[in-house]
N, C-alpha and C positions, 0 to 999 in steps of 0.2 A: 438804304434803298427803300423803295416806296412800298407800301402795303400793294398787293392785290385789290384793284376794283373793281366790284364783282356788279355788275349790270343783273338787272333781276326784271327776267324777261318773260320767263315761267318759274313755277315751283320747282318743276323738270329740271330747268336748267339751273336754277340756283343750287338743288341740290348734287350735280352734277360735277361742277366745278366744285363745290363745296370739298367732296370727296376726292375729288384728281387731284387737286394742290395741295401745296400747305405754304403759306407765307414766310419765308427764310427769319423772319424778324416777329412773331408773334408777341404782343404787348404781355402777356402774361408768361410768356417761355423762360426759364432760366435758362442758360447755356453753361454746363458742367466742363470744366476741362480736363484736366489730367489725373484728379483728382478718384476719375473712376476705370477701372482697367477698361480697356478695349483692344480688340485684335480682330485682322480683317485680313483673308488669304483669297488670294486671286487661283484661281483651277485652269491653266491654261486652256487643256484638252480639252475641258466640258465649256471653257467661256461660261464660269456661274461664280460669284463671290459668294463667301462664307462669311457672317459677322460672329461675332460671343464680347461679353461684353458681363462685369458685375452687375449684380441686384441694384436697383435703387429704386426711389420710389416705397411705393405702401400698398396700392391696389389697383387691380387690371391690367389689360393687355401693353405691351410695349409698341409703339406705333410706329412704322419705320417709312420712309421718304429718301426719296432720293432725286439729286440734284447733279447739274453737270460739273459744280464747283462750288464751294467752299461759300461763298455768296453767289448762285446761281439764282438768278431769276425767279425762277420758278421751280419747286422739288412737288416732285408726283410720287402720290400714296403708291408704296410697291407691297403692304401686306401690314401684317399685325402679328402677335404672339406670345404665349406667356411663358416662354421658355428664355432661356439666357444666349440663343442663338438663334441665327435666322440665314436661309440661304438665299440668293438673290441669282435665279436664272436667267434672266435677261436682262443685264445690266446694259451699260451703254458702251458701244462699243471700246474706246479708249477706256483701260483699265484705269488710268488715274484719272478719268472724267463720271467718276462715281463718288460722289459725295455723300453719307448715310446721316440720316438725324434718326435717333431711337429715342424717342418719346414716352415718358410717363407721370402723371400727376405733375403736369409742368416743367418738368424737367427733362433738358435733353442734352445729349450725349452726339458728338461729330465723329463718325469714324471713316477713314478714306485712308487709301495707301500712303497718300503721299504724308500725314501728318504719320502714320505709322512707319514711314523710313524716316521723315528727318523733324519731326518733333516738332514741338509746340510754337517754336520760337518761330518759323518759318510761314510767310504767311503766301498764298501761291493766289494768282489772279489769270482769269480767264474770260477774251471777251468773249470768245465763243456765247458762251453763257451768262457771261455779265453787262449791264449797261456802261457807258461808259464812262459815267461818273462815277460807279460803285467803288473802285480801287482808289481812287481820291479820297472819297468820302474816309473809306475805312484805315488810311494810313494816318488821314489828317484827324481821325479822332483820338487816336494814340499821342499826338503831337503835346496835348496839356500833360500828361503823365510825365513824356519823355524826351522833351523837345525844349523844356525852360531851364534855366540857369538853377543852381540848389539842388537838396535833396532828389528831387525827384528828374535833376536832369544831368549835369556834366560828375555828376561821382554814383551813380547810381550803378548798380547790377545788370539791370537788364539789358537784353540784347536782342535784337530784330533785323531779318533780312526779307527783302518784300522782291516777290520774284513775278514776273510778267513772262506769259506764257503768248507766243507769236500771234501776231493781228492775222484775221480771217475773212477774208472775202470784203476785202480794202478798210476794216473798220479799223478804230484806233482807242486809244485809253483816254484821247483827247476830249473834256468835258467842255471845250472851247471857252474863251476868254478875247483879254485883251488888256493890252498895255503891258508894263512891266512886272514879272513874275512877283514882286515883292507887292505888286497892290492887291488887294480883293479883288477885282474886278476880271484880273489875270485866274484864278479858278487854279491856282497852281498846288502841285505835291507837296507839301511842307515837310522836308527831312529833319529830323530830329538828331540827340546825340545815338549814340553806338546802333544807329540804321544805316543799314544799305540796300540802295536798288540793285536789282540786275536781270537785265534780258535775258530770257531762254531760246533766242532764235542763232542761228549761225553765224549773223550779219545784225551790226545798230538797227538797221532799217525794218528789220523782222517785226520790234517792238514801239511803236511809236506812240511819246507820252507829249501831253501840252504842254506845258510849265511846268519847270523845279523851283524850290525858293528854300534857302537857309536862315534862317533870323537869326540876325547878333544879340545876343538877350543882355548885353553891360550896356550900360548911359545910356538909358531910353532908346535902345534900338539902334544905336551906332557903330557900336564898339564890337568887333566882330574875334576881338582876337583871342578869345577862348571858345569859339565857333570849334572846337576839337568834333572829333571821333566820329564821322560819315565817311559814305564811298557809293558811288554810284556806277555802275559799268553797262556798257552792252548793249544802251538805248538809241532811238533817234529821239532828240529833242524839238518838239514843231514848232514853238510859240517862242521860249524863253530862257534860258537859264539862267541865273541870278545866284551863283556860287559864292554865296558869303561867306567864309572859311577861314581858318589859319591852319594850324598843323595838324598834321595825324588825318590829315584829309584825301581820298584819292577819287581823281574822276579820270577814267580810260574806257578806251575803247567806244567812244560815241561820234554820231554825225549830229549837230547843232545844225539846226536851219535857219533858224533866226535869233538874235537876242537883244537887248535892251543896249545903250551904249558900254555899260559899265557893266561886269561881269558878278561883279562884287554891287549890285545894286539894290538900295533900300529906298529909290524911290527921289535921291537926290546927290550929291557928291561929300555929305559929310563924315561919312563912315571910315574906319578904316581896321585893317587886317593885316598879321602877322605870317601871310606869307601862306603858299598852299602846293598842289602840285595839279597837272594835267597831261593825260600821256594820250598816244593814240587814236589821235580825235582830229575830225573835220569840221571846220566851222562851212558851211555851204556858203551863206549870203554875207555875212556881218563880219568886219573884222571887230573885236570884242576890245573893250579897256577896261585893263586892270587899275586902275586911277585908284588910290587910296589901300593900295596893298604896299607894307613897306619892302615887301620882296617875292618874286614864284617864279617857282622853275617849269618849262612847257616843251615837254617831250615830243617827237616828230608827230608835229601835228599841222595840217594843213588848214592857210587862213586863205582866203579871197587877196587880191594884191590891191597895195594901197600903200601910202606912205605916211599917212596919220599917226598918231603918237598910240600907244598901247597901254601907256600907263607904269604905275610902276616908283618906288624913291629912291631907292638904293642899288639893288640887285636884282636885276631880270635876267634868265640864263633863259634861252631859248635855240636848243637841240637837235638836228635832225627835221628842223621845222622848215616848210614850203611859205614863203612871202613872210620871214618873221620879222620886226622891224630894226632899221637899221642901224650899227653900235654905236655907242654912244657911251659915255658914262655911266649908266642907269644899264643900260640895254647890251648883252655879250652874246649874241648869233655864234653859234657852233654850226660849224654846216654838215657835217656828218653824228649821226650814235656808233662810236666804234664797234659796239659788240652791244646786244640786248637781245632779251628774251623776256615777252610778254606773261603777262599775269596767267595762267591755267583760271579757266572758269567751266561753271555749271551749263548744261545746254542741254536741249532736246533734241535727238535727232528725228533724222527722218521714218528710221524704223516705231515712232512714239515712246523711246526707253530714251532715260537722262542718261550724258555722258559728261563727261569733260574733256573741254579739248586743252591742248599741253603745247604751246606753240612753239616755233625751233627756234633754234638758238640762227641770229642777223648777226653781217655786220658792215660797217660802213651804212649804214640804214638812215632814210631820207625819206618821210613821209608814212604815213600807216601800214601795221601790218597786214589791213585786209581792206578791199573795194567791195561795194557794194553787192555785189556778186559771188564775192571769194572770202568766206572766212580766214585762210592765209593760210602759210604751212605751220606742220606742226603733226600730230598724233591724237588721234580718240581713242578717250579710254574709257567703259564699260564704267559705271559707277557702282553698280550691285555686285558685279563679281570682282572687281579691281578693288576695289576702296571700301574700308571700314567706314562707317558714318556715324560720329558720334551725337551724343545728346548732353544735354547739360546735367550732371551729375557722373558721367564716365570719370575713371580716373585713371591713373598714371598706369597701373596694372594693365588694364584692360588694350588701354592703346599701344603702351610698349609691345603688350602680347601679339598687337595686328601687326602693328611694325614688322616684329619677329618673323609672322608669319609669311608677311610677303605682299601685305595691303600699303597702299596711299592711305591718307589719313584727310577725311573732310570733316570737319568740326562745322557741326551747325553752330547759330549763336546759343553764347552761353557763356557762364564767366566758370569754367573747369579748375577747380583746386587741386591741386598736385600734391602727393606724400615724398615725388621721388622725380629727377625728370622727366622729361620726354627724351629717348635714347635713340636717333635716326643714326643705327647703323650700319646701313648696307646701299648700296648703290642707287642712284635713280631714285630714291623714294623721296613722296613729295607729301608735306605735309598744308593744307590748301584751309583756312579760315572764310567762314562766312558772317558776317552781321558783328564786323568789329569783335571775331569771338576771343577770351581773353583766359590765358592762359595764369594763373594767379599759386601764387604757392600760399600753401599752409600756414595760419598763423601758430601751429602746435609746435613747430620748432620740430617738426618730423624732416623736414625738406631744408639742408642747409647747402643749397650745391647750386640749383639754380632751376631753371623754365624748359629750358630747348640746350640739348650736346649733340650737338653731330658731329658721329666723326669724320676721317679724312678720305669721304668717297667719291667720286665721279658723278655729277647730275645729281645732287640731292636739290630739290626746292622747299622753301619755306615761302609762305605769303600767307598774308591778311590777317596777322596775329598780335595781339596787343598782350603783352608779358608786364606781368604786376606783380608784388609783391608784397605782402603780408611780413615778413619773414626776413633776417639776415642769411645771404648768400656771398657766394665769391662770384658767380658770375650771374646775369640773367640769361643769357644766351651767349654760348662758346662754340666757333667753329671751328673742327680740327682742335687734334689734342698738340700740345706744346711740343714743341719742333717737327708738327707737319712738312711732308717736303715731296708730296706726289705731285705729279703735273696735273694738271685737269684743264689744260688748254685746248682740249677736244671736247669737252663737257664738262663746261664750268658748273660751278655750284650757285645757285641764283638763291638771293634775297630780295623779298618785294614787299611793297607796303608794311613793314616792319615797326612796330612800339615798344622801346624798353620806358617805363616807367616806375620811375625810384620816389615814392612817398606822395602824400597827397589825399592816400585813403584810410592807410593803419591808425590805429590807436596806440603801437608798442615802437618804442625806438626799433629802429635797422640801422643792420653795413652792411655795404657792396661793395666788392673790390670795384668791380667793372660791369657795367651794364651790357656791355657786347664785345666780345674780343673774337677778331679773323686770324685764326693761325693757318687757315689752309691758304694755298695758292690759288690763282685764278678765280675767284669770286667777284662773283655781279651782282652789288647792294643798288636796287629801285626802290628809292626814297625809305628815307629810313628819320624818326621822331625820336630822337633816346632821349629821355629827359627828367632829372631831377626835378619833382615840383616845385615849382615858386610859390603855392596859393593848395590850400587841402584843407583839412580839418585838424591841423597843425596852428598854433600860432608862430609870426613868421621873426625875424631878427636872430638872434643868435641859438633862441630857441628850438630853432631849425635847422640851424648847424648842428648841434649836436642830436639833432633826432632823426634825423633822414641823413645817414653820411653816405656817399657813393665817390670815390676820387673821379675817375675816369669814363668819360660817355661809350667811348669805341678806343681800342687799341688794337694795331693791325700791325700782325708782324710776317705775315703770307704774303708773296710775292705774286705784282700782275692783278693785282684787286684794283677793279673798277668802281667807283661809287655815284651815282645821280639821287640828285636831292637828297643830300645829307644836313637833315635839320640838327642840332646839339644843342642843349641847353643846361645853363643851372650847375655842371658838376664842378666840387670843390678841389681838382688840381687838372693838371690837362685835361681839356674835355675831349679832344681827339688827338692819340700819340701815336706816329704812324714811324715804327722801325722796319717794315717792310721795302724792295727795293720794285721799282719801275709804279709806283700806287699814281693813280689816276681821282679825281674828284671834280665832278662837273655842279658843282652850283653846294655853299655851304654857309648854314644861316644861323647866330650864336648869338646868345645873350649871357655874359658869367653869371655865379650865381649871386642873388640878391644879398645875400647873406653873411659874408664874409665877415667877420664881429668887427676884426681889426687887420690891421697890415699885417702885423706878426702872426698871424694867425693864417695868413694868406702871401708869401712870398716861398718863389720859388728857388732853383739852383741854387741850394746850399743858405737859402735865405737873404742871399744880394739883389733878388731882384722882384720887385714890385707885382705881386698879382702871378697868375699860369695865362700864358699865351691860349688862343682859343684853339689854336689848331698847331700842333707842332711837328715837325717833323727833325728825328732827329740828325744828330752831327751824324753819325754813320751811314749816312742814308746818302746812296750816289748819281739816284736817278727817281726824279719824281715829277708830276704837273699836275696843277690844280688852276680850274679857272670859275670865276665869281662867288667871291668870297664877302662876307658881311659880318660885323661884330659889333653890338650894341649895348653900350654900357650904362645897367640898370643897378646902382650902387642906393640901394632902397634901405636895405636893414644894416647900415654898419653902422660904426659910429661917427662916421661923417668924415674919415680920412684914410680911406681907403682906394687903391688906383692899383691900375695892370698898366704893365709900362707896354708888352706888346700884342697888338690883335693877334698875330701869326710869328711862326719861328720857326725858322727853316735854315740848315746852312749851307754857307757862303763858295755852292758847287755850279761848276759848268750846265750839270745836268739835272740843276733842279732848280725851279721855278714856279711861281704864285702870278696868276693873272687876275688882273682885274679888283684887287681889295679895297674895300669901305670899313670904314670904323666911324662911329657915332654915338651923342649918350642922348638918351630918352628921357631921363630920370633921375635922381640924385645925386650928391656933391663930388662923387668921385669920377675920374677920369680915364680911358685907355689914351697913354701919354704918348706913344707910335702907332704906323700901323703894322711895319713887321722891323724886327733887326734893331730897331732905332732909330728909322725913317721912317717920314712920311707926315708926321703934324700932332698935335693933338688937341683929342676932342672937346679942350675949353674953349673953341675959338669956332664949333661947329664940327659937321661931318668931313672927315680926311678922306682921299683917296690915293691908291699908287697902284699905275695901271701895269707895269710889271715889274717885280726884284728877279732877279737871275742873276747871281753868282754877284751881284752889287759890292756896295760901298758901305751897307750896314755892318754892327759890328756882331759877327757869330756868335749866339749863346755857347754859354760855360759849357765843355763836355758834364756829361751826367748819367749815373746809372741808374736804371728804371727795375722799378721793384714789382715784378708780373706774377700773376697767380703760378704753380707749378702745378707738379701731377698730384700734392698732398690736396690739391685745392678741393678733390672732390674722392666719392666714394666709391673703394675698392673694386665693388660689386658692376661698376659701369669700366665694362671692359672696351677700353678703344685701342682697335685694331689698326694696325701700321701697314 
């Protein structure tokens, strides 16, 4: 933001402003962060703030100012003092529109409510008080730290979530621009890795930004497909959105008004992307093309009508969507979301106290949850009295104990190390991630169980959590304990924006039985990334094999489990083994793992057959549908004669069917030699497709027993209730 320029028109006057201001950005200011206590109590009754705050500095008074935000404009001298406390009588009205700098010997100190409810990580913007470049500026100077490929960007620690506070008397965050978000000249957001945006108003429209823009940081700016770990929600976009992504990515809940032809735009059509997600969202003017994404799923989202192409190689699932285009090989229009329940998000209401709202459980649903108007249905809930808020360093103690007590669980960003799980025991409780926060276990070998166990309750939610590991466990997240069998078809159990991640950042070998297993009934997975790394700090060939082992992505034996956007990647035997009966999957995206040393070393059923199927479902299984399916064989580190004979494995029942499959190889010498059963082509001769098997002409895999974690899997002390 710009200095103060201060017009010197008298001595009067110079010293007048002199003393009323203070410039947010002083050339000699240090700005101290967490490093020095601080604490700040709001006095209802009396409407006066209390600050206290440690010593620092060496001599005289501590200077205090106050500002209407974080980067406000302007902060006006409110007093001085050489005590370690200062009271503030007439603040400004809105208790979180008090921003304090305490001032001494160049150093200063930021104390405000809102960094003392949710911590450091959290960066909160307001135009009221800010120009409307300022939020630009100060997310895009983060961008070189946290926003490039390497060290300091896709395996890094930190975590940020950048929150815009509702536009005021028509103003906007828009620094205005032009052309496509991906050039200079567009003035656009630059999101980095583990950032996310998100409105605080009721409605997209509340918060309106100019331009977003993601950069693919491989092959000079092309290659987008480690574009991981962002999320955007709850804005109107004016100008642009240029969503360069692949997995682990989530954008919902926005009105787009305009945007460039290509969604995924860097400026030209040579890029391309591993596929992403998009839920809840109206494009106003632009029907948008995905062109150069090999595949993404688009949840009831309204586009303008048009019959143009969208884009897109392989697998396009488009859901619940209004004008989505028409099917085609590439392209599988769903016309209804049977059942879905929207993301719970952060928001301000109108009383000026933050809630979150909890949206209801749809179904048959066609189009967005809310108009312009109407936030949608759903529940508010009190964030100060309802919900624990954590900060990075809380641990498994602290949060089980809020659980316990009867709190929702909002995890600001942070990457939280676990001694023991997260134990979501009891009904309704929702555990809500902000800024990609990551739930990470222990490298002391204290935590061998896993991230997230909930048990088998009515309406639990989880979202916007990325689970890591340090550590050998049996699960990373288990729902329901082993032979669940309550109904919850009056209040399913919802999973959203979901990261199991197996290797990539340790330094010590791991085992994982299973990255996520559904034992309860009725569960709703929204978009879910599990994934064995192909690429870390690991070197990769057989090396990998035995240092990062995890069998299974997802195994679901709960009955009535829905799943949208199930990404799977990388694990070394079934990467999804679903013995559950009526299981539903709308759009699923798979690459085996690179690794495989040799065949023997990678054949399944009893060792007759070639490679694990990507997605299976087994012989017992009487009723199941899955539609748009993808499997891409990247046979990188074997030794060059290794092949999976089928993409998918399903048997040969009335009531159970696969729609829509593709199978394709990207990269190395090996092959998937069908695409389900033993039909359908294989991938030496190019991409296969088979637009549906039901009850076919293929030949049923071998019956086979599957070897699942039990109840030795974890520890005594975590009592799951029946």
């Amino acid at each position: 933001m710009s200095k103060k320029v201060i017009s010197v028109f008298t001595a009067f006057l110079f010293m007048l402003i002199l003393c009323s201001f203070v410039s947010p950005f002083s050339s000699n200011e240090k700005i101290e962060g967490n490093k020095i206590e601080r604490k700040i109590v709001y006095n209802k009754k009396k409407h006066a703030i209390i600050l206290s705050w440690g010593a620092f500095g060496t001599s005289g008074n501590y200077i205090i100012t106050r500002g209407g935000s974080r980067l406000a404009t302007d902060f006006v001298s409110v007093g001085s003092t050489s005590k370690l406390s200062f009271t503030d009588n007439k603040p400004n009205t809105d208790k979180y529109e008090n921003y304090y700098k305490v001032t001494r010997n160049n150093i200063t100190i930021v104390i405000s409510l809102e960094n003392q409810i949710f911590g450091d990580n959290m960066y909160f913007y307001d135009r009221k008080h800010e120009k409307a470049e300022t939020a630009r500026n100060d997310i895009n100077s983060q961008f070189g730290a946290i926003g490039l490929g390497g060290a300091n960007g896709e395996w890094t620690t930190k975590r940020q979530a950048y929150y815009f506070k509702p536009n005021v008397n028509g103003q906007t965050y828009d620094v205005g621009g032009s052309g496509s978000a991906s050039s200079a000249e567009a003035n656009s957001i630059e999101l980095g890795f583990y950032s996310h945006i998100g409105g605080l108003g009721k409605v997209p429209s509340d918060v309106k930004l100019g331009a977003i823009f993601t950069r693919p940081h491989l092959s000079g700016g092309a290659n987008a497909t480690c574009t991981f770990w962002r999320s955007v929600e709850n804005v109107e976009v004016m100008r642009d959105f240029s969503w360069t992504v692949s997995q682990s990515t989530s954008a919902r809940r926005l009105s787009i008004d305009g945007t460039s032809k290509y969604i995924s735009d860097i400026g030209s059509t040579n890029f391309w992307g591993s596929g992403g997600f998009i839920a809840d969202t109206h494009y106003t003017s632009t029907r948008p093309n995905w062109g150069g994404q090999q595949q993404w799923y688009t949840r009831n989202t309204i586009f303008p009508s048009g019959s143009g192409t969208m884009g897109g190689s392989y697998n396009m699932v488009w859901q619940g969507c209004v004008n989505p285009p028409q099917a085609d090989d590439v392209n599988s229009p769903v016309a209804t979301t049977p059942i879905i329940k929207e993301k719970p998000f952060l928001f301000i209401d109108s009383d000026g106290e933050y809630k979150v709202f909890v949206p209801a459980w749809q179904k048959d649903r066609i189009g967005t949850s809310w108009t312009s108007k109407d936030m949608g249905q759903g529940k508010v809930q009190d964030l100060l009295t309802q919900w624990y808020i954590t900060k990075e360093g809380d641990t498994d103690v602290e949060i089980n104990a809020a659980l316990k007590a009867g709190k929702n669980i909002f995890f600001t960003p942070g990457h939280y190390a676990l001694n023991a799980p997260i134990q979501v025991n009891r009904k309704d409780a929702i555990l809500l991630g902000a800024g990609i926060a990551s739930v990470t276990l222990e490298p002391t070998d204290k935590n061998t169980w896993g991230c997230i166990y909930a048990d088998d309750k009515d309406g639990i939610v989880i979202a916007g959590l990325l689970m890591d590991s340090f550590n050998s466990t049996t699960y990373q997240v288990r729902i329901g304990n082993e032979g669940a069998n309550a109904d919850h078809s009056s209040d399913p159990i919802l999973l959203t924006d979901i990261t199991c991640r197996v290797g990539g950042v340790q330094s010590k070998n791991i085992q994982i039985q299973t990255a996520m297993q559904i034992n309860s009934n009725n569960v709703v997975g929204d978009h879910f990334w599990l994934w064995r790394a192909d690429h870390g700090s690991q070197k990769g060939g057989d090396l990998r094999w035995i240092r990062d082992r995890c069998k299974n992505g997802l195994i679901v034996t709960g009955k009535d489990v829905t799943l949208y956007a199930l990404f799977v990647e990388h694990f070394q035997e079934y990467e999804v083994l679903w013995l559950g009966e009526r299981g539903r999957t709308f759009f699923f995206q798979n690459e085996p793992p690179y690794d495989a040393p040799n065949q023997a070393a990678w054949s399944s059923q009893g060792g007759k057959v070639n490679g694990y199927a990507a997605f299976k479902v087994a012989n017992s299984v009487k009723e199941h549908h899955t539609i748009g399916m993808g499997s891409y064989a990247v046979f990188t580190g074997t030794d060059g004669n290794v092949n999976k004979k089928n993409g998918f494995e399903i048997p040969n029942s009335p009531d159970v069917k696969l729609e829509k499959m593709c199978i394709t190889r990207f990269a190395g010498s090996g092959n998937i030699q069908n695409v389900v059963n033993g039909v359908g082509g294989n991938t030496v001769t190019g991409a296969k497709r088979v637009a549906l098997y039901n009850n076919g002409e293929g030949t049923q895999p071998f019956d086979e027993e599957f070897t699942l974690p039990n109840r030795e899997s974890y520890p005594a002390y975590i009592s799951m209730e029946k």
